[in-house]
C-alpha positions as CSV (number, residue, x, y, z in Angstrom):
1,X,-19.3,48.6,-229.4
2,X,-16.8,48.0,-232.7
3,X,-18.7,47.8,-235.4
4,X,-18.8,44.7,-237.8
5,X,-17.9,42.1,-235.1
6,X,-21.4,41.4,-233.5
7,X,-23.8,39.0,-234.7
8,X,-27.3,40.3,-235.7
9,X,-30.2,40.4,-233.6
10,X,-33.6,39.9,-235.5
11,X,-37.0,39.1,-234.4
12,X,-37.6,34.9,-234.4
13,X,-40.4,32.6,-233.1
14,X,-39.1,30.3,-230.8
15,X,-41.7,27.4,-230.8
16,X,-42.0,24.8,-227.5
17,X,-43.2,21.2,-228.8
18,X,-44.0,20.3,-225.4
19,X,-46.8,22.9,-224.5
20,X,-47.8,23.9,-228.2
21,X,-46.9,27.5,-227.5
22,X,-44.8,30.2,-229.7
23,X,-42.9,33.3,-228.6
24,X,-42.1,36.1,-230.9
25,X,-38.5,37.6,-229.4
26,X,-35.2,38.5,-230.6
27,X,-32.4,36.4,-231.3
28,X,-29.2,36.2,-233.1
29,X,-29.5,32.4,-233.4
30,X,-29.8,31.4,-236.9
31,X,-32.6,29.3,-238.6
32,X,-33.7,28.0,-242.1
33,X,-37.7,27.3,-241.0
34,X,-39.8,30.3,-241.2
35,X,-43.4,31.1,-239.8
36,X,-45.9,33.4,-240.6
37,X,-47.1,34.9,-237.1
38,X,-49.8,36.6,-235.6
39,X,-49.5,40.0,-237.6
40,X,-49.2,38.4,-241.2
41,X,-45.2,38.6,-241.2
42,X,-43.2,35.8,-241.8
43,X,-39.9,35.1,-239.2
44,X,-37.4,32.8,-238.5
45,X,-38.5,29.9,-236.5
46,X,-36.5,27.7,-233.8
47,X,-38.2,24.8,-232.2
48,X,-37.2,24.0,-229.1
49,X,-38.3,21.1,-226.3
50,X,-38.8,23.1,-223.3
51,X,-39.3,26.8,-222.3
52,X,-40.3,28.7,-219.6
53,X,-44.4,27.5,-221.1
54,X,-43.6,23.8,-220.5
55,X,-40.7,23.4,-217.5
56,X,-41.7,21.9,-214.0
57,X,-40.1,25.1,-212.3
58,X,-42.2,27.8,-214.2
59,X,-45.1,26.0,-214.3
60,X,-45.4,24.9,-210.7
61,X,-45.0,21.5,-211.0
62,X,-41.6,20.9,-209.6
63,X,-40.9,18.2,-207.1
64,X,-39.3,19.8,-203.9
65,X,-36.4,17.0,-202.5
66,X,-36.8,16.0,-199.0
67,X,-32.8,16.2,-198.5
68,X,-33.3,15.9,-194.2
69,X,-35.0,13.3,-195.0
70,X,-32.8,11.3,-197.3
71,X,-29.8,12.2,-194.9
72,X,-32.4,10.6,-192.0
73,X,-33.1,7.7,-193.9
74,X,-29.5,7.0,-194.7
75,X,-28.4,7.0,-190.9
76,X,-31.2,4.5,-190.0
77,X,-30.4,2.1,-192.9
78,X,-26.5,1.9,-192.3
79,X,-26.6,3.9,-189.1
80,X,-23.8,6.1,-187.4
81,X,-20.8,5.4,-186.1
82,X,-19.5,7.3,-182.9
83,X,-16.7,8.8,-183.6
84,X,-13.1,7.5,-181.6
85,X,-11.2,10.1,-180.8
């Protein structure tokens, strides 16, 4: 690795809105809000809308799509064609 041409990477609270829940990991993304955490120091904290806490996938509550089932439904509405060869 050179040195002097890779950001920094510190330990920041990255804080999901959605679920109320806050991760203490590392990062090199900057921030000017700070939080004081569990074990009385303060870090840099990023807010963010969804992580792994509150997204459908991770959680469980993803929607699987029916795809045979759209194709099936699209054949009976405009139906198909026989080919002329």
């Amino acid at each position: 690795m050179k040195l002097g041409i890779h950001p920094v990477s510190r330990p920041v609270v990255f804080r999901d809105h959605a679920s109320d829940t806050a991760f203490l990991t590392r990062s090199t993304a900057p921030s000017a809000k700070t939080i004081e955490w569990e074990d009385g120091a303060t870090y840099p904290l990023i807010d963010v809308e969804v992580s792994s806490a509150s997204h459908p996938f991770y959680t469980g509550t993803a929607r699987v799509v029916d795809s045979a089932g759209r194709v099936e439904r699209f054949e009976r509405r405009y139906g198909r064609k026989a080919s002329t060869s």
